[in-house]
N, C-alpha and C positions, 0 to 999 in steps of 0.2 A: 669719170665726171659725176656718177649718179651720185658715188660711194660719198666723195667730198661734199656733193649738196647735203645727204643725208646730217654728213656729220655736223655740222653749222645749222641742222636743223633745231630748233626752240619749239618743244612740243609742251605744250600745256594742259595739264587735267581739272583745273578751277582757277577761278579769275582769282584777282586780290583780293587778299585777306587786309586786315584793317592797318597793316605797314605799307600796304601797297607793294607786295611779295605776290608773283604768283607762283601755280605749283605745277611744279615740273612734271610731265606724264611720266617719266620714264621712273624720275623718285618715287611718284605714286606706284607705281605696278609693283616694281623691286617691296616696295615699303608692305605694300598688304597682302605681298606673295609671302613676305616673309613672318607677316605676324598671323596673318592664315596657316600658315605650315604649321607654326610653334603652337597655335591652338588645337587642330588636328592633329599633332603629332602624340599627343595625350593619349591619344585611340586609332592609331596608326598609320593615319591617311597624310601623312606630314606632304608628300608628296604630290599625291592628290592636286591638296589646299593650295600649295604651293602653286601650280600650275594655273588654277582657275582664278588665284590673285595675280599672276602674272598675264590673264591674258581677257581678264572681267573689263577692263574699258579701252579694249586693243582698238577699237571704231573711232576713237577720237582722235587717233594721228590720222585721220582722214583732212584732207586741206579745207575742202567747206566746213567741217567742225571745228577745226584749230579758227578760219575765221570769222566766224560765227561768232565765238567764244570771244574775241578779241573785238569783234562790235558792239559787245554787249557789257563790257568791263565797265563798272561804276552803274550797272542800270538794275542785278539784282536779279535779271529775263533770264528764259530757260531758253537753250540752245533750240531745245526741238527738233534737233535731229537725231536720228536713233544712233547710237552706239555700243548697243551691244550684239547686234550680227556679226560684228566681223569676227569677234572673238571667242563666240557660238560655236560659229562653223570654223576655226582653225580647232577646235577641242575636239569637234566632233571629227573631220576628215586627216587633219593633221596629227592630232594626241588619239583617237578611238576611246573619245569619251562621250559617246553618244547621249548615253541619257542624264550624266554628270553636267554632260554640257547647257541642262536645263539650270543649273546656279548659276551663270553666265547671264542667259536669259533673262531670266529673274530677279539678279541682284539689285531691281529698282523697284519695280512692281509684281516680284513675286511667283514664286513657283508654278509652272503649268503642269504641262503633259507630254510624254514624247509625242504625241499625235499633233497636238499645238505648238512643240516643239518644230516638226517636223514643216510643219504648214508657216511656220513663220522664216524658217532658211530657205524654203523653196514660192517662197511669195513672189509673183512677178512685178512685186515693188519692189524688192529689195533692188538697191546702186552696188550691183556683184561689183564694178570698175571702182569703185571708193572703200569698198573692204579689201579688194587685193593692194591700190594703192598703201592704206592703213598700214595692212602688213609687212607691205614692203619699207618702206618709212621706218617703222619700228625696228624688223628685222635687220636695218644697216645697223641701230643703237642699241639693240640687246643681242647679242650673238644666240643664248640661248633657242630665241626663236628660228634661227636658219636651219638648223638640221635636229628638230627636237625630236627626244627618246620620251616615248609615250611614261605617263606615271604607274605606279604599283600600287594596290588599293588591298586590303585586307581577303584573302582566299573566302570566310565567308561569307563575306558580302557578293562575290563571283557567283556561288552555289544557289543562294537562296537569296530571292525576288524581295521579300519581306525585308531581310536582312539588310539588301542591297538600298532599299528605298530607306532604310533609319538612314545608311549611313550618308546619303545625299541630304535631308535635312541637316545631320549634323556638320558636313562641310559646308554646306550653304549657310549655316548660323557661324560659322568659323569664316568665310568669308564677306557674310555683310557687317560683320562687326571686324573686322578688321579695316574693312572699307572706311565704317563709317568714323574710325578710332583715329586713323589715320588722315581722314579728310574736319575733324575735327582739330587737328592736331595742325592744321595747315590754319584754317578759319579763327579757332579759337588758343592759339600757341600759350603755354605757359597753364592751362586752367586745371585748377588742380579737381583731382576725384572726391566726389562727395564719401566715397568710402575708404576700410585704409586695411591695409595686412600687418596684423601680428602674430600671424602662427599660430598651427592649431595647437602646439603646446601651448601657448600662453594663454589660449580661450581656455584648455582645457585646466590651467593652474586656476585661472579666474573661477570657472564656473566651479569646484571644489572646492574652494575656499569660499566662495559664497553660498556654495551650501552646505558647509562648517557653520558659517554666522546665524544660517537660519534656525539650521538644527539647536543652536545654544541658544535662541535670542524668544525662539516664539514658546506659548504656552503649551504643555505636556497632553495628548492628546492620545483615546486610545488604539488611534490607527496607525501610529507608530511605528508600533514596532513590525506592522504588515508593510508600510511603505520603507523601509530600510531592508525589508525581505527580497520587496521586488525594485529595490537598486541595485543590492548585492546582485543579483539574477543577472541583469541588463550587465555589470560590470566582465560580469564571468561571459557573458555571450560574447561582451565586445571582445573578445581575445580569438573568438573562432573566423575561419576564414569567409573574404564578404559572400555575400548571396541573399538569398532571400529569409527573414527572420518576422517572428509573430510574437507581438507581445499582447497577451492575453490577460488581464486583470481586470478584478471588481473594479466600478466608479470609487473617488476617492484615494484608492492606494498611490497616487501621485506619478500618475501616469507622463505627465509631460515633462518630469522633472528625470523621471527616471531615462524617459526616450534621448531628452537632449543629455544625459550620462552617456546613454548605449553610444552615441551617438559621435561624442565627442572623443570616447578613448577608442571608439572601432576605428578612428580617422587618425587619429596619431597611430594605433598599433597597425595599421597597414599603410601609411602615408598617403591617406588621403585629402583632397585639397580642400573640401568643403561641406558644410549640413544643410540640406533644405529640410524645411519642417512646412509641411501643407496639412492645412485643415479645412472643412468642409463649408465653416460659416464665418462670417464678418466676424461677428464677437466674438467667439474664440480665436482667431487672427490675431482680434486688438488683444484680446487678452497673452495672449500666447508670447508675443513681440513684446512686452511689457515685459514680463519674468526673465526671455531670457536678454531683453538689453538692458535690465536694472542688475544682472550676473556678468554680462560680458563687455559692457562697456563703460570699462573702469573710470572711465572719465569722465562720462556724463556727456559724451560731445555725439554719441547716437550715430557714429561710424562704422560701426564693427557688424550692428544688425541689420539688416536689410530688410524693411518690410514692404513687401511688395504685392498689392493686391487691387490698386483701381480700378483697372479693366478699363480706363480712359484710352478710347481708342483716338489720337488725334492726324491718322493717318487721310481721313476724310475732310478735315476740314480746311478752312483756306490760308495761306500761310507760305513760306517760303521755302528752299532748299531744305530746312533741318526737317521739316515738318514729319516725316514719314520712319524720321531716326531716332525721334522724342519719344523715347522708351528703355526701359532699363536694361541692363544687359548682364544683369546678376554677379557683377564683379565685385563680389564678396564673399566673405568667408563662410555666416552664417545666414541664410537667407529664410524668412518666414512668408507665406504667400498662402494662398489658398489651392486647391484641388480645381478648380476651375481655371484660374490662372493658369496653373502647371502642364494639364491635360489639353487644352484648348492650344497651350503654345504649340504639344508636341504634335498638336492634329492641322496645325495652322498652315498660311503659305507666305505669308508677308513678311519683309523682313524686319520690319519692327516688334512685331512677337516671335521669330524665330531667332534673332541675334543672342539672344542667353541663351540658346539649349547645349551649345558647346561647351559650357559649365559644368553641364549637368555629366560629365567624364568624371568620372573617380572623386565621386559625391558618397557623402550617405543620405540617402531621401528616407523622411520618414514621414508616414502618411499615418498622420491621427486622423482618429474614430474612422477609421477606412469604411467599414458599414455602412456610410452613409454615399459612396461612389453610386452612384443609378446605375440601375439594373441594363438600362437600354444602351449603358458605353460602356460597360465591362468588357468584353471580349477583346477590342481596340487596347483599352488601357493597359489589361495583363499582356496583351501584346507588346506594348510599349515597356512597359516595365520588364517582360522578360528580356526584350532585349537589351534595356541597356545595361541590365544585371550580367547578361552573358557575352557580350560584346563592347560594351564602355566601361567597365568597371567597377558599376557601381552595385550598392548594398541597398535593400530596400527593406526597411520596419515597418509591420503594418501591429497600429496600437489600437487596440479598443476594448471596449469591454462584453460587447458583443462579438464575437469574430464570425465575421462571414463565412459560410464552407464554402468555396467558388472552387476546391484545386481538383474537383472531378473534372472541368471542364476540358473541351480539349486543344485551348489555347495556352494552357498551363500543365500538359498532360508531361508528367515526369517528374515534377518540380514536388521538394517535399519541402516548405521551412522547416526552419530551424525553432522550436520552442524557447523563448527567452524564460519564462517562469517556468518553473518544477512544480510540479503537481497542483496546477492550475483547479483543478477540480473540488481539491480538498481547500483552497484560498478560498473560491466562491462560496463551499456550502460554512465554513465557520466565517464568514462576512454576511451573510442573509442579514439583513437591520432593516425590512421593511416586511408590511402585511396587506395582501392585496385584496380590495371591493370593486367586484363590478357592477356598474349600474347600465343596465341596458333595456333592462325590460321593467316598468316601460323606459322608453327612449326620454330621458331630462330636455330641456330648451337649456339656450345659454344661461337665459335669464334665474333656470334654475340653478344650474350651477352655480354661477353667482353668486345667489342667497345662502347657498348651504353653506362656500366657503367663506363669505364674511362672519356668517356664526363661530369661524375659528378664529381664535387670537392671533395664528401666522398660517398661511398655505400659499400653494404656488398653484396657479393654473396654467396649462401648458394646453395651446388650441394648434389647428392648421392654419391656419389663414390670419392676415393682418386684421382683415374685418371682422370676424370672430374676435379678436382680443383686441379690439379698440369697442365692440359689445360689453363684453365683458364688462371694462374699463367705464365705459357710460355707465354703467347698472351700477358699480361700485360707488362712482363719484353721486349720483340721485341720490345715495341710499343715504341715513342717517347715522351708518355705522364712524366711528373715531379713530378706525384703523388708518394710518399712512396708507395708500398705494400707491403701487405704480409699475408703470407699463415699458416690456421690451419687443421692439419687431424692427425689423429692417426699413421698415417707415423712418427709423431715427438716423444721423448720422452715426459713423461709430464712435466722435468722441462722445455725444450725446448718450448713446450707450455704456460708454466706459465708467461715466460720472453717475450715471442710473445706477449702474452695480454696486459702486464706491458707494451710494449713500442707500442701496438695499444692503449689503453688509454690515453699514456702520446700524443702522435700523436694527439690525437684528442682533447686533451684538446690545441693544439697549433694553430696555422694561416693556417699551411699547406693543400694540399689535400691527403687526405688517400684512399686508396683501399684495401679491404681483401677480401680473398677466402676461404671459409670454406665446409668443411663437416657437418654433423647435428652435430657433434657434440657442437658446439656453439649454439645449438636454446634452450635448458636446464639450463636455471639461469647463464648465462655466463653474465658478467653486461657489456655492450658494447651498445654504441646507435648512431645511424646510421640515415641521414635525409630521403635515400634511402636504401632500400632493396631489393635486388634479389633471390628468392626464386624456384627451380628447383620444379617442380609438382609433390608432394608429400602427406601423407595421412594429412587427413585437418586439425591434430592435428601440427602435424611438419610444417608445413605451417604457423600454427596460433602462434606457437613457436617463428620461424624464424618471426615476425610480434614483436613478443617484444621487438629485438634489432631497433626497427624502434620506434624514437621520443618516448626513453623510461622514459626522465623525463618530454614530456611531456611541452616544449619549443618554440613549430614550431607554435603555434600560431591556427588559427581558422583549414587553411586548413589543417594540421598536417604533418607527414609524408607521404613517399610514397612504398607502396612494391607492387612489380614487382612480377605477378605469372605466370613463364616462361615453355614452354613445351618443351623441347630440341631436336631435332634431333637424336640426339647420347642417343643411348640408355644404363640404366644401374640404379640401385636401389637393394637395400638390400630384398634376397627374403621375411621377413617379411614384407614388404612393400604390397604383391599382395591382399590381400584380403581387407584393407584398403584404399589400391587406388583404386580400383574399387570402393569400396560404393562412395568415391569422389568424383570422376567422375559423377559417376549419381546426387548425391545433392548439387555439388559447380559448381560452373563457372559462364562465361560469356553470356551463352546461354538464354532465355526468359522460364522461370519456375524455376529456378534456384533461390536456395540462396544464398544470400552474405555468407563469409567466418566468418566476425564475427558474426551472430546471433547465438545469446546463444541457442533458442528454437530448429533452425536445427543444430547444432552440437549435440545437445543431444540427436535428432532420429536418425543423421548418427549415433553416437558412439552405439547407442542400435543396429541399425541396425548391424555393424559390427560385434556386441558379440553374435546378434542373427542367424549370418551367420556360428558358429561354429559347425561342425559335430560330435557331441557326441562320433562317432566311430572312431576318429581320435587319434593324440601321446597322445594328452591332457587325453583325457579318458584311455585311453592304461594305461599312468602312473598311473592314480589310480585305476584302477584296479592293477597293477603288486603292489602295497602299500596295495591293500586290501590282498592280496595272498602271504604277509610280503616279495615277491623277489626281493631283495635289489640290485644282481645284473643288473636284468631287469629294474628297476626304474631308475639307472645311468646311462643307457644303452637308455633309451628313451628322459631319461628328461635332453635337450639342452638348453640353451638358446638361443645360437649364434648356428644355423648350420655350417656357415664356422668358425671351430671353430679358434682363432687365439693361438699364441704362442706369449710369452714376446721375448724381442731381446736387448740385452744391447747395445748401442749406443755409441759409440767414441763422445758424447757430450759435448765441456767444458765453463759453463758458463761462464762469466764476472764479475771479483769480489768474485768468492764461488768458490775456485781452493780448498779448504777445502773438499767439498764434494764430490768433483771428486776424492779424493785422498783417502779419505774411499772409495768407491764403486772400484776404483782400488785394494786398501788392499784386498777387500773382493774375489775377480776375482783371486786372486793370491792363497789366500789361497785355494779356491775351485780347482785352477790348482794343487796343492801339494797335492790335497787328502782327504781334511779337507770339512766336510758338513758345512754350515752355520748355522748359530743359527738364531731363530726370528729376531731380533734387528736387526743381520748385513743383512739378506734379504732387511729390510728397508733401507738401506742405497745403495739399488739399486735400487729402485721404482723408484728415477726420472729422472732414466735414461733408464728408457724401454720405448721401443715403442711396437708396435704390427706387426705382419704379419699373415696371414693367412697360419695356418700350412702348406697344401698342397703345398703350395708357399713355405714356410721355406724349407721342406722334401727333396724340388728339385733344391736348388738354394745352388750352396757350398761358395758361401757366406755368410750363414746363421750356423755356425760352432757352434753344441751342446756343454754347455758346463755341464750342470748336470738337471737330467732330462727333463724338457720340455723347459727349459729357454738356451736359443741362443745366441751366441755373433755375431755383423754382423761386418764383414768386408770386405763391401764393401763400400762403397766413402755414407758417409751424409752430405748432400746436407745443405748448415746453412739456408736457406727461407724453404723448404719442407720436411725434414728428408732424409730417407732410401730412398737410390735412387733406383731402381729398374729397370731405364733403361739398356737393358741388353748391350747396348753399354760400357757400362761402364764396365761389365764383364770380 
């Protein structure tokens, strides 16, 4: 009698959809067990994935959930009752997947602990008589469930704890994006992907032929024939087996152009499925995403690239069912993001920043200006990176022109890359094209600085601080100099920034005199070239950054450029900055024992020096330890990148000529005001109009007016030379 009620059972996993369909439990489990497997099965856990989509919402064939759910149909309400115990604890006592069974857990609000694992199956709330029903229920309609043979998971994940713990985020990111692909696919039937596949051969045709066009199209230049040196290099590496690889060149030799080469033929020559390109700053993002989707998306219809970097978190704020799944899941080919996006996912516990990491399987990542990762997440990150290089398949390129020595350490102890350029040493000393002053004693004010550089017909200043270079930027605009300026900091949004560049290029390609004021953010593949440089005393990599925008093709002739290494009065730097500036200080300057800034040989004992000044007891070890002991929320808890952390801020920005764009990113402000979550796609259509603030600063300023969870609208006066004005006069 049981067996025939069971069959006649109507088990349902979400109310109707907008046909007045609803979705069958059993379709749902089958459906996300199965596109779970097929995304773990990339990196071996097919079976794994399989099972924990098969048994993630096993609690809802429970009778008060089923109807619950059915009193609730047309109203929108959330059940409220828990459902995912029952299929916790059949992973855990049934399959002997104890700590795997924390993706179960989790699949709604995210990764714990086995210890808060453990405290939530043996809670003496938990309805034990409504999970064995559940499963019984079920188990009449999925046979699988009555006599299951526990899954098979990869041997080294068995061995090693660390190993063990990637590969549960990476099933978990394989399961809540299957979940939520699938429960999309119920709600929203038919909607097509904002992104689309064409094979990484055909990216790989595109991007060769478009850099055929450029090579014929643009003016003859004498870096040249150094940047065709180190393309040929990247080509010849892509042919070697993946791992880990370093691409070492001067600023200028066309570093981003050559990486998305290496990039694209390591990925057809070992069939790999996709390129992440992460950079450390907004403007090189924007920039970066510009080049290669004006190469790879032949259409102009902005499907093929993926840029992905708001850090809109909207899992906090108020909204409905999608609210927590409104996040991109990097189903794309080439994907451009930032090093904070990247690293923060793989440290994360939520499932709306962990649903891409399952991508990141038989990738090539390439991490520009790596130099710039903080010191205080190093040991985490190379952690991460080793493993997915030795265990998912992937290739990792770190490009800079500085390269960090990190591989004494001993999270990376064995590892040799691979050098992409040949005699890297002999590139930098025939590329030297600058001459360095430093001014330190005595110590300049901004103010002076200032003065000296408007006496030039073109320079750059490059400070620490926003405030710093909005000084600057006063003192310029007072003064009665006839130079154009103008100003870059993360105060602006990035389209804001993009059109600052465009019309500091176009400047400079003219008669006039130019002046800009920047934050570091411009010393990172920003392509701008300057006959002077002013560079604020900083660690000797950021320094030698800020040294690339000086006589960067390389023009100025014998005595070449000039950068100014200035020590300012006015104190103020990003706290990653202190343990770098001090090794600095001891091995650069102007002092007698001292090395010049560009020698390659003491840059490479300072940079060892630095990674060798890290104290194993410190966040960096913390975090993995809290990885070793699988506490997911501890992990997200230590591991920052930015200590002040910042907030997005959407900007009353309105370009010149692109009133298009502004007019979605309004649509999308509107709808979020009526109550409506955003979806992927329309997020992007606010990226370039965010700026940043420093939460603390957001929290306290009611100009900074939330509008769904961490993302801000400001309304107070932006400034068209500097952004978000901040002066509280203006208040």
């Amino acid at each position: 009698m049981e067996s025939n009620e069971n069959e006649d059972l109507c088990l349902w996993a979400h109310s109707e959809n907008e046909k007045g369909d609803m979705h069958g439990l059993v379709e749902h489990l089958r459906a996300v067990a199965a596109l779970a497997a097929e995304f773990a099965g990339v990196f071996g856990a097919a079976s794994l994935a399989w099972w924990l989509g098969m048994v993630h919402d096993l609690g809802k064939a429970a009778e008060g959930w089923q109807e619950r759910l059915l009193a609730l149909c047309g109203t929108r309400g959330s059940v409220g009752i828990d459902h995912k115990a029952a299929g916790a604890r059949f992973a855990v006592e049934r399959l002997g997947l104890w700590r795997f069974a924390m993706a179960v857990q989790g699949h709604h609000g995210g990764l714990e602990s086995p210890v808060l694992l453990h405290g939530f199956l043996t809670s003496p709330d938990r309805d034990r008589s409504a999970e064995e029903q559940s499963i019984g229920r079920l188990s009449a309609l999925v046979p699988e469930l009555r006599d299951p043979t526990p899954p098979q998971w990869p041997a080294w994940a068995r061995s090693d704890p660390l190993a063990g713990e990637m590969l549960l985020r990476m099933v978990f990111s394989a399961l809540v994006d299957a979940d939520y692909l699938d429960t999309q696919a119920h709600f929203r039937p038919g909607e097509a992907s904002a992104t689309m596949s064409v094979g990484m051969r055909e990216l790989l045709s595109r991007y060769e032929d478009a850099r055929g066009k450029q090579l014929a199209n643009r003016p003859a230049s004498a870096m040249d024939g150094f940047r065709s040196q180190v393309y040929d290099d990247c080509l010849r590496a892509a042919e070697l087996p993946p791992g880990f690889f370093r691409l070492a060149a001067p600023t200028g030799v066309g570093k981003t152009i050559a990486a998305g080469g290496f990039a694209l033929h390591h990925a057809v020559r070992h069939g790999m499925r996709r390129v992440v390109v992460a950079v450390p700053f907004l403007s090189v993002t924007d920039q970066n995403a510009k080049v290669y989707r004006d190469w790879l998306d032949a259409d102009g219809s902005s499907r093929v690239v993926l840029e992905h970097h708001t850090a809109v978190n909207v899992e906090s704020g108020p909204g409905g069912r999608w609210q927590r799944l409104a996040a991109e899941n990097w189903d794309a080919e080439f994907i451009v993001t930032t090093t904070v996006q990247l690293f923060e996912s793989l440290h994360s516990r939520t499932p709306s920043r962990m649903r891409k990491l399952h991508r990141l399987a038989r990738s090539v990542i390439v991490l520009d200006e790596v130099q710039a990762i903080p010191v205080h997440v190093l040991e985490p990150v190379l952690l991460a990176l080793r493993q997915l290089v030795e265990h998912f398949g992937v290739t990792v390129l770190l490009a800079s022109a500085t390269q960090p020595e990190f591989w004494h350490l001993p999270v990376v102890d064995g590892i040799e890359p691979v050098p992409v350029v040949s005699e890297p040493e002999r590139l930098y000393d025939t590329l030297k094209r600058v001459r360095y002053r430093w001014w330190t004693t005595p110590k300049p004010t901004l103010a002076e600085v200032a003065a000296e550089a408007a006496v030039r017909s073109r320079a750059l200043v490059v400070v620490n601080t926003t405030d710093h270079a909005r000084a600057v930027l006063t003192g310029w605009q007072a003064s009665t100099s006839s130079a154009d300026v103008r100003h870059l900091s993360t105060r602006m949004c990035s389209r804001h920034r993009l059109d600052t560049l465009d019309e500091i290029r176009a400047l400079l390609a003219g008669p006039g005199d130019v002046l800009v004021v920047s934050t570091q953010l411009v010393e990172a593949g920003v392509d701008l070239d300057f006959p002077v440089v002013y560079r604020a005393i900083a660690p000797a990599e950021s320094m030698l950054q800020a040294a690339g925008r000086c006589n960067r093709e390389g023009c100025l002739g014998h005595a070449g450029g000039l950068v100014v290494l200035f020590d300012p009065v006015e104190i103020g730097c990003p706290p990653s900055y202190a343990v770098p500036l001090h090794e600095t200080r001891k091995a650069f300057g102007p002092s007698a024992g001292k090395a010049e800034l560009d020698d390659l040989n003491a840059f490479a004992t300072y940079s060892a020096a630095v990674y060798s000044s890290l104290n194993p007891t410190e966040r960096g070890q913390a975090v993995v330890d809290a990885r070793r002991e699988w506490d997911c929320p501890r992990v997200t808890d230590l591991f920052r990148m930015i200590d002040d952390q910042s907030v997005p801020v959407l900007v009353d920005y309105r370009p010149t000529g692109d009133q298009q764009a502004r007019d979605r990113a309004d649509r999308v402000v509107a709808a979020i005001r009526r109550g409506r979550t955003p979806r992927p796609h329309e997020l992007r259509h606010l990226q370039p109009f965010l700026a940043s603030m420093p939460r603390t600063r957001a929290l306290r300023d009611d100009r900074a007016v939330p509008l769904i969870g961490d993302l801000h609208v400001w309304n107070g006066r932006y400034d068209p030379h500097h952004g978000i004005d901040l002066d509280p006069k203006e208040h």
